[in-house]
Structures are given as C-alpha cells and as structure tokens.
TORTI-780796 format. One record per residue (C-alpha): x, y, z. Coordinates in pm, whole numbers, plus 50000, padded with zeros to 5 digits. Example, Ala and Ser with C-alpha at 12.3 -4.5 7.8 and 13.67 -1.06 7.14 Angstrom:
// residues 2
+-------+-------+-------+
:     u :     v :     w :
+-------+-------+-------+
: 51230 : 49550 : 50780 :
: 51367 : 49894 : 50714 :
+-------+-------+-------+
END
This chain:
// residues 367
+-------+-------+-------+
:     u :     v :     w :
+-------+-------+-------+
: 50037 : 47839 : 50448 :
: 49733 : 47892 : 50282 :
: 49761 : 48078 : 49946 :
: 50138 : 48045 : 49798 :
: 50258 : 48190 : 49473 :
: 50618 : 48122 : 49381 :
: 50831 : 48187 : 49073 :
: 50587 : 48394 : 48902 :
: 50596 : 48505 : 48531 :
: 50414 : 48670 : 48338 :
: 50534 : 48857 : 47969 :
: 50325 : 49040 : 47726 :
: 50474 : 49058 : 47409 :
: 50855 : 49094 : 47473 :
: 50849 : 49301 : 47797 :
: 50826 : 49112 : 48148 :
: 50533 : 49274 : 48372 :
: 50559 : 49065 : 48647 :
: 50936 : 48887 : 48738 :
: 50977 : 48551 : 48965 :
: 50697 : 48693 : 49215 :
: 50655 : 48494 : 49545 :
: 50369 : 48554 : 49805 :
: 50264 : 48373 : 50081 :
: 49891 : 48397 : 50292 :
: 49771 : 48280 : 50592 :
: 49403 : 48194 : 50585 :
: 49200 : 48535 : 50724 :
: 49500 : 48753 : 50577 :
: 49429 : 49121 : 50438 :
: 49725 : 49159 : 50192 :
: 49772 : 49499 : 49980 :
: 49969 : 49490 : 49586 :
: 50081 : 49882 : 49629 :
: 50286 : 50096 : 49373 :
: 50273 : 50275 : 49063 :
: 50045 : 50193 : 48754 :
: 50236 : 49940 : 48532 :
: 50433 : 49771 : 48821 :
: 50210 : 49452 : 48784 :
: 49971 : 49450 : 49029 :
: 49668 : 49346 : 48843 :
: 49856 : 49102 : 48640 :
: 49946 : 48947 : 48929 :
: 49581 : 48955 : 49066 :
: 49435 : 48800 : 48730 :
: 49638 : 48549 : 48735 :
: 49515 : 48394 : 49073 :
: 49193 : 48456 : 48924 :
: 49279 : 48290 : 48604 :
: 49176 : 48559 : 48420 :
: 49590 : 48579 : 48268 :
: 49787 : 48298 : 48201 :
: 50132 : 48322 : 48308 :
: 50467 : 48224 : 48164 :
: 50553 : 47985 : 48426 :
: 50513 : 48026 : 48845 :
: 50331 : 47779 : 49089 :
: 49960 : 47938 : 49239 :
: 49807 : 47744 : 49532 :
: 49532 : 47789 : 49760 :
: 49541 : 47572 : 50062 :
: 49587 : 47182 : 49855 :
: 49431 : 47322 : 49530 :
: 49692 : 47375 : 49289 :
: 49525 : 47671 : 49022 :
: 49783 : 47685 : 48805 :
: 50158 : 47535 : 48779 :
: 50370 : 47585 : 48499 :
: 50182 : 47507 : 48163 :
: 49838 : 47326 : 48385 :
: 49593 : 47596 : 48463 :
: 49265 : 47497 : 48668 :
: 48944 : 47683 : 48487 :
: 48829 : 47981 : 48623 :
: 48507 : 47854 : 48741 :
: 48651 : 47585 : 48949 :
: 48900 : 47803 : 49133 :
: 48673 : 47940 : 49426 :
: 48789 : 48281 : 49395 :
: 48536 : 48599 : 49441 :
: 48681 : 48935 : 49258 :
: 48561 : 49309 : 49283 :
: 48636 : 49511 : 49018 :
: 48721 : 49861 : 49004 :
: 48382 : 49955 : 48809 :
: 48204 : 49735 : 48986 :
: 48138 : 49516 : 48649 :
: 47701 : 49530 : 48789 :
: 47471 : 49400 : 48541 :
: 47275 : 49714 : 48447 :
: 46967 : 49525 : 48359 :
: 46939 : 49288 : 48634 :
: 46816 : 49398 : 49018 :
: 47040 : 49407 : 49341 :
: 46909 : 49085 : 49388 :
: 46968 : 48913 : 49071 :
: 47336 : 49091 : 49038 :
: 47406 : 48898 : 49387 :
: 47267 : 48595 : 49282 :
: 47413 : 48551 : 48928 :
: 47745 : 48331 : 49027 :
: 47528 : 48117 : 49259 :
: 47208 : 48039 : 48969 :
: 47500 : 47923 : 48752 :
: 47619 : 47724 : 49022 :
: 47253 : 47606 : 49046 :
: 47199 : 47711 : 49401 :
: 46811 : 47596 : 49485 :
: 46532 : 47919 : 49495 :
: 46516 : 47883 : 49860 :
: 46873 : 47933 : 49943 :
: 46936 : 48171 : 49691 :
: 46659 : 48409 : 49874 :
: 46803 : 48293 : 50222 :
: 47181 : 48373 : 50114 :
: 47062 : 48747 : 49909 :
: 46910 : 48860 : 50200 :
: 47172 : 48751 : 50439 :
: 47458 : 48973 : 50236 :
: 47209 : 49263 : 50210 :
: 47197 : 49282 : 50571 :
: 47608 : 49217 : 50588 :
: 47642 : 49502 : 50340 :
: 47353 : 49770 : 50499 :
: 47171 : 49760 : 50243 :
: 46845 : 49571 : 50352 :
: 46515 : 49679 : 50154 :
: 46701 : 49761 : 49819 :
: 46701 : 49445 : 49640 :
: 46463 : 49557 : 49377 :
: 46648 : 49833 : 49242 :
: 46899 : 49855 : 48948 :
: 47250 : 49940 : 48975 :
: 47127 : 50323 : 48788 :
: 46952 : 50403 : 49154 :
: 47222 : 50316 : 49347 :
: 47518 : 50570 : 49448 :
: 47858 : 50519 : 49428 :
: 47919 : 50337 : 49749 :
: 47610 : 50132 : 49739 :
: 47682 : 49985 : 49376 :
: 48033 : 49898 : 49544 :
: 47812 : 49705 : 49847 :
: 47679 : 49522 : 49581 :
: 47961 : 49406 : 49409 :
: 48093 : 49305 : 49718 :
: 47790 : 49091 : 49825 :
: 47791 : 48966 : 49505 :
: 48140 : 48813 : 49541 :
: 48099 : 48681 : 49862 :
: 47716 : 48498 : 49758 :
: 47961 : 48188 : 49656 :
: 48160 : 48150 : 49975 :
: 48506 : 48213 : 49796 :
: 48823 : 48066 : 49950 :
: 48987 : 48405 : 49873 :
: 48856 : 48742 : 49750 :
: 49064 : 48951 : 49525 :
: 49031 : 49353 : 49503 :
: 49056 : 49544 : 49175 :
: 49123 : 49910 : 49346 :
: 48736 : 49910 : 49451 :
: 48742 : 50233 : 49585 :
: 48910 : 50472 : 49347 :
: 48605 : 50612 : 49137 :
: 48458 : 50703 : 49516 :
: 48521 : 51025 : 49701 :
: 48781 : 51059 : 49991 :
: 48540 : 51071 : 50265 :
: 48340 : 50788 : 50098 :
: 48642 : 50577 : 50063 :
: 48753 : 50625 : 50454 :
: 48453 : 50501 : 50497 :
: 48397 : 50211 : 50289 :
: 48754 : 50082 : 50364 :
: 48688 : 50058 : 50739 :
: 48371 : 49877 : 50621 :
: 48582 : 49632 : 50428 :
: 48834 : 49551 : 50698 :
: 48570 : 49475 : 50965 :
: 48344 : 49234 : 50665 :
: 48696 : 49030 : 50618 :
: 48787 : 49011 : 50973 :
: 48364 : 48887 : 51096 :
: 48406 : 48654 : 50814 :
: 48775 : 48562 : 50846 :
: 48797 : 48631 : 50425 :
: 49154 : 48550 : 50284 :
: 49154 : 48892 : 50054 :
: 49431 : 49049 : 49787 :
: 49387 : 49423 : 49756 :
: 49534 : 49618 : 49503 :
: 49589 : 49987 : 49471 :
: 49830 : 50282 : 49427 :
: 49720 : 50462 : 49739 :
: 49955 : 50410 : 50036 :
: 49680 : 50501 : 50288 :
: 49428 : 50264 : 50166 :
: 49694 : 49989 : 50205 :
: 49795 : 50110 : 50540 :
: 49473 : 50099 : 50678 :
: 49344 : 49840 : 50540 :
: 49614 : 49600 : 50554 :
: 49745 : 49317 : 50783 :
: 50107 : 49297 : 50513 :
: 50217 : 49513 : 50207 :
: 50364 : 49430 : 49921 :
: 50549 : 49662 : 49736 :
: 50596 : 49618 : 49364 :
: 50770 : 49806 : 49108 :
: 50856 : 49715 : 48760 :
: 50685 : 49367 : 48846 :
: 50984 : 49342 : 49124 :
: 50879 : 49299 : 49490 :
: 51045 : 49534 : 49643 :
: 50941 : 49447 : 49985 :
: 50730 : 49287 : 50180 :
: 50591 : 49361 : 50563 :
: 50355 : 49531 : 50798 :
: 50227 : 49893 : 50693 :
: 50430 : 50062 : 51017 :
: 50752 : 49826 : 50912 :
: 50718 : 49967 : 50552 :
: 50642 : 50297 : 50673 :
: 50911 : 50334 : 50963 :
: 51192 : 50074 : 50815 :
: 51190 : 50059 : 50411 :
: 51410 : 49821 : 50224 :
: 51517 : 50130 : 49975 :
: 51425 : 50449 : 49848 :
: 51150 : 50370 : 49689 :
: 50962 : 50193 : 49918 :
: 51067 : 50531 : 50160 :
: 50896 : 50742 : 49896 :
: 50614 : 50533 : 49812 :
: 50491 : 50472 : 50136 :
: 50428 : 50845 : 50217 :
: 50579 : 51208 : 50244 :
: 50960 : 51123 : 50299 :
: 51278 : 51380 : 50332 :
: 51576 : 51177 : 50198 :
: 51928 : 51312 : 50261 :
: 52195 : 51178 : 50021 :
: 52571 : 51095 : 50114 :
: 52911 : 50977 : 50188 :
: 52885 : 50680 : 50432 :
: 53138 : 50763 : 50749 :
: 53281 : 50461 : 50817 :
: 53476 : 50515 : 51135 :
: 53166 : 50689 : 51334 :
: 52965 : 50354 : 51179 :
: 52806 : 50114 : 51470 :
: 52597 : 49809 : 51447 :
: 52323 : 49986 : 51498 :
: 52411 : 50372 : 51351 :
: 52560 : 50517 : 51041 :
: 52647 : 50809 : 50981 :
: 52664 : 51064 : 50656 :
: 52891 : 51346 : 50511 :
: 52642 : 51555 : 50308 :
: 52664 : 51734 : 50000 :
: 52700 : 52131 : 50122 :
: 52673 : 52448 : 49967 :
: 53020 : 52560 : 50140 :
: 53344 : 52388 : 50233 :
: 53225 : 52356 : 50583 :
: 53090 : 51991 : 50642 :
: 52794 : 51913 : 50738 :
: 52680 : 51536 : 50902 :
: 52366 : 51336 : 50979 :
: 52341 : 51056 : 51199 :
: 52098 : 50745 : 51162 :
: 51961 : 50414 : 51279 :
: 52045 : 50131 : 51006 :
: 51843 : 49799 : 51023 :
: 52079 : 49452 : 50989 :
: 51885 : 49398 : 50606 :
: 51936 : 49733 : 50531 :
: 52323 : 49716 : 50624 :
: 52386 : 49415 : 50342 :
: 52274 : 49683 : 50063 :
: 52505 : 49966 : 50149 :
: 52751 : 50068 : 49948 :
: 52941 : 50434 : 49997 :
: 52625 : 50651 : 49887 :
: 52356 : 50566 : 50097 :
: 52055 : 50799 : 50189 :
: 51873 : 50939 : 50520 :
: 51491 : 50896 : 50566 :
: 51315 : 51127 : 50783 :
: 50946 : 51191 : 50780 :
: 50787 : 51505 : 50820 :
: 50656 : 51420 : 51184 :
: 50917 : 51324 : 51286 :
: 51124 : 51667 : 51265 :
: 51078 : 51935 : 51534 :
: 51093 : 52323 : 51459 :
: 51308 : 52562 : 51694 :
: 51267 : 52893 : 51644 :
: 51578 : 52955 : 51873 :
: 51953 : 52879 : 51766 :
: 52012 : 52483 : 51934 :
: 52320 : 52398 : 52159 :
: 52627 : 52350 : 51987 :
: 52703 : 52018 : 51937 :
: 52367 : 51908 : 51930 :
: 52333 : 51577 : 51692 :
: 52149 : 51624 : 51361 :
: 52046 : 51974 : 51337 :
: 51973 : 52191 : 50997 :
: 51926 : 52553 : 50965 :
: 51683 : 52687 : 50669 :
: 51452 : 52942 : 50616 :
: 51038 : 52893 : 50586 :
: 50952 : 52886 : 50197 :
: 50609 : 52771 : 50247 :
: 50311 : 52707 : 50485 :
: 49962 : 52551 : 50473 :
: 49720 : 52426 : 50740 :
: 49607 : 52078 : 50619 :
: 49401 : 51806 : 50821 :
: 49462 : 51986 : 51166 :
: 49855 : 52049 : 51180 :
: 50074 : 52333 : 50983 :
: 50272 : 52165 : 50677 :
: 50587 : 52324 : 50633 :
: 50871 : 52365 : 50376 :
: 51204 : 52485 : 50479 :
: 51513 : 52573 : 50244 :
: 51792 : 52457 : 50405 :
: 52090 : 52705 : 50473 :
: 52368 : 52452 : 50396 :
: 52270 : 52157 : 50211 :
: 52212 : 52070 : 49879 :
: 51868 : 51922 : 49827 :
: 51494 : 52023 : 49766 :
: 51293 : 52214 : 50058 :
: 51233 : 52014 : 50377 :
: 50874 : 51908 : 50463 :
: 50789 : 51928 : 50820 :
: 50452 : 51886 : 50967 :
: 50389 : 52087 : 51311 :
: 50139 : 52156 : 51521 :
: 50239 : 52538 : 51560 :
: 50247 : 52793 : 51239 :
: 50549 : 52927 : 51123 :
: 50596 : 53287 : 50908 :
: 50726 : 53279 : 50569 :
: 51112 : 53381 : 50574 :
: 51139 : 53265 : 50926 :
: 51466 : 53123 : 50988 :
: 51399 : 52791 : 51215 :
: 51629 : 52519 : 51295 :
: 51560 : 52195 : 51268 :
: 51633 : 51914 : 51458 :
: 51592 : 51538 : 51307 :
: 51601 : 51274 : 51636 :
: 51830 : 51001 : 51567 :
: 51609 : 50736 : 51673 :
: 51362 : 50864 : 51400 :
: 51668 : 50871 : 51118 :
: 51678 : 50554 : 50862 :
: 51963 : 50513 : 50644 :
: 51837 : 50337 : 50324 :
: 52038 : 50191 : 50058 :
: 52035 : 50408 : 49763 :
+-------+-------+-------+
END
C-alpha cells in the first residue's frame, strides 16, 4: 500500500470535523473526498499536507511516516505537491518564476530549473507563455500553472483543493479530462476533493464519501452510483427516486427484498428490489428503494396485470436537458414527492403514464 491513513482525528474547538478516518492508496491512484461543505474533506487533505495537525491518526506515504500521533514530519520534507482552489499564483512573479518557486528553495541549479519549466509548459499546453503574469492568463490557464507548479518538485502525491470550481462547466469538462490523462502519463498518486459528484465520477479511479467527517463509503464511481451503502450516498451520488417502506419478509430472498409502501388508499401497493450481502447487515423493518431516473421506462398504455413494479402517475413537469426529456410524474397511489424520469421521448403535461421500475435496476438501501 502506498499512502495509508488510519484512525484519523481531527477537532476544532469542541466539535469533531473529521472521526477515526482510514484511507488506503495504491501508487498511480486517482482518489476523490466527495460530499457536502463541512463534512471534512479539506481537513482531511491538510492534514496529509501538514498544513493541520490532527488529534491523533497514523499518515504514511510508502515508508515515510508524516505524521503519527503527537510526531508530525515538517511540511517541507513531506514531498507532497497541492493545488489550491484559487490557484494561490504569485501575482508579481512570471509563469516561469510561479513554476519554479518550490524548486529555487529547494536550490535546484539554473540549468535544470530552465530544463524542468519548459518541460511542464509543454505537459500543460502552454508553451511560449512563460513571461506573462498570472493577470494575462484566463481562468483555465492560471489553473495549468498551478498545476505545473506542483508537479516542478516531483511530489510523491499531489493533493487537489476543488481546482476547478471558480471555472465554467464546459471549461471544467475540459480541464478534468486534462487532469486524468497528466496523472495517468505520469502515474501521479493524487487526492481530489470536491462536492460535485460528476467531477469525482469522471475523474476518479475510487470515491470516498464523507459526511459529518464519517466515511460513509468507499468504492468505484459505478459501485457508488449503482450499489450505495445508504441513503445518502444514493442521493449524493446523483438524481435518485427513493421509495420508503415496510420490509416483506416472507417474499425476502438472498438476493431480493421486497416493500409494502406507504399509499394514499387502503389498497396496497409493493416494490420489489435487488439487495447487496453489505447492504442486507443494515436492514432493519424500514428500509428504502433506489431507482434512478434512467433507469425507469414510460408507457403511455395501461401494463399487464401482474406485471412486477409498476406505478401509475400523472406528468407534472417536462424539460429537454442535455439531449433526453426530464420528467416528473405524481404518482396516483403513493405517498412521496414527484418521480424523476429521464426519456428519450417527450411526454404532455397531465398525461397519465405508467411507469415501470426493472427489478434488476431496484436497490434496497438501509434507511
């Protein structure tokens, strides 16, 4: 294992930000910190830095111990780049001289100071602008710098302070498949944090999810995304439709579950779906259904009786977004909020559909 953090701590004042927090890296990994604002990423990302000093923890990268319970290496000795989310550019100082500041206090010699600036001005395309100031740079290019200048020092990991949130969304998609294909030419152990779910997802070998400085789980983006630990993983990690209820336990399997839903009527109402092994230790007699919003198909036509996990609602609201109709449906006989539904083909407002939620696309997550 090459980076391991176990146990960590970290308080300010008397509230815990970030509670017994274990990570481990291989060497090359991509690995996103995702949730909410407060749920200690950064705290968790300044302290491999040394930038915070915890209340107790082990952090290790490959046999350099950085910091273990009260013994905390200096920063400057750690080996570790960081990008921050401004940037943090010298304003005074050329692209050049912004690159080369961490090696000229590492005295680095003239000649491979030039050799190594040029070298990450071609890695980050921008070749010919290392006389200008950060002031005549745009957004993206100022973030090419910072990154160049946390590589000049050959780091043993690089850590990511949500680079790309002051950059717009078509700059971003761009500058995060930039990213991904630097680390993976270079093989660059990196820590990214951020609150956007699709910048982890796609730029991310493993996600961790925090909240409250809990991991609340830890795995690929399509694990996360298709088999989350709990509702709030479900929720974070994109547009979710959860259906709370009654567990059922004689129609329960070892690989099924299903759930008596809360109705509107007397008449009852069931959904059936797939339950992971993990999941199954959690449950308790509430549990909910995750479906996403590809995942359910519109009928405009009444379904076969009988048919496993259908809902009948009528179309609140419609929108055409990023090439495919998103659609909210208030369901007939269930209490909950509208259901979201993503097609490819429009529906009219007040249509009655009926929708039908495949069982091998069901979750049931512990509540």
């Amino acid at each position: 294992m090459y980076l391991q953090v176990k146990q960590l701590n970290k308080n300010y004042g008397s509230r815990r930000v970030v509670s017994d927090v274990n990570l481990q890296m291989e060497e090359g990994e991509i690995l996103s910190l995702l949730g909410p604002s407060g749920c200690g990423k950064t705290t968790i990302l300044r302290s491999i830095a040394g930038l915070v000093t915890p209340e107790s923890g082990l952090i290790q990268v490959g046999d350099r111990v950085l910091f273990h319970e009260k013994r905390s290496m200096p920063i400057e000795e750690r080996e570790i780049g960081m990008v921050f989310q401004d940037y943090a550019l010298w304003p005074h100082m050329t692209v050049a001289r912004n690159i080369s500041f961490g090696m000229r206090l590492r005295h680095f010699s003239a000649r491979k100071i030039a050799s190594r600036v040029q070298e990450l001005l071609e890695l980050v395309s921008l070749p010919g602008l290392a006389d200008r100031y950060p002031y005549q740079l745009s957004g993206g290019q100022q973030q090419r710098v910072a990154l160049a200048r946390a590589l000049a020092t050959e780091p043993r990991v690089l850590l990511l302070d949500e680079p790309l949130s002051s950059l717009d969304t078509a700059l971003r998609e761009t500058m995060r498949t930039e990213l991904v294909q630097i680390f993976k030419r270079l093989k660059i152990t990196a820590i990214n944090v951020t609150h956007d779910q699709d910048e982890a997802m796609a730029m991310s070998d493993r996600i961790m999810v925090l909240r409250d400085g809990c991991v609340q789980q830890v795995g690929s983006p399509t694990d996360l995304y298709i088999n989350p630990m709990n509702v709030f993983v479900a929720s974070f990690m994109g547009p979710a439709n959860l259906f709370s209820g009654d567990i059922q336990p004689a129609t329960a399997t070892d690989d099924s579950i299903t759930l008596r839903l809360n109705t509107k009527s007397s008449e009852q109402k069931v959904l059936t779906g797939v339950v992971r092994a993990e999941a199954r230790d959690h449950l308790q007699q509430h549990a909910q259904l995750l479906c996403r919003p590809d995942d359910i198909r519109v009928h405009r036509e009444a379904l076969p009786d009988g048919q496993a996990n259908v809902l009948t609602g009528t179309v609140s609201y419609t929108s055409f977004i990023g090439g495919r109709w998103h659609i909210q449906v208030i369901p007939e006989d269930i209490q909950m909020e509208p259901i979201r539904v993503y097609s490819s083909t429009p529906a009219e407002i007040e249509q009655r559909v009926w929708l039908e939620l495949p069982v091998q696309d069901c979750r049931i997550v512990p509540e």
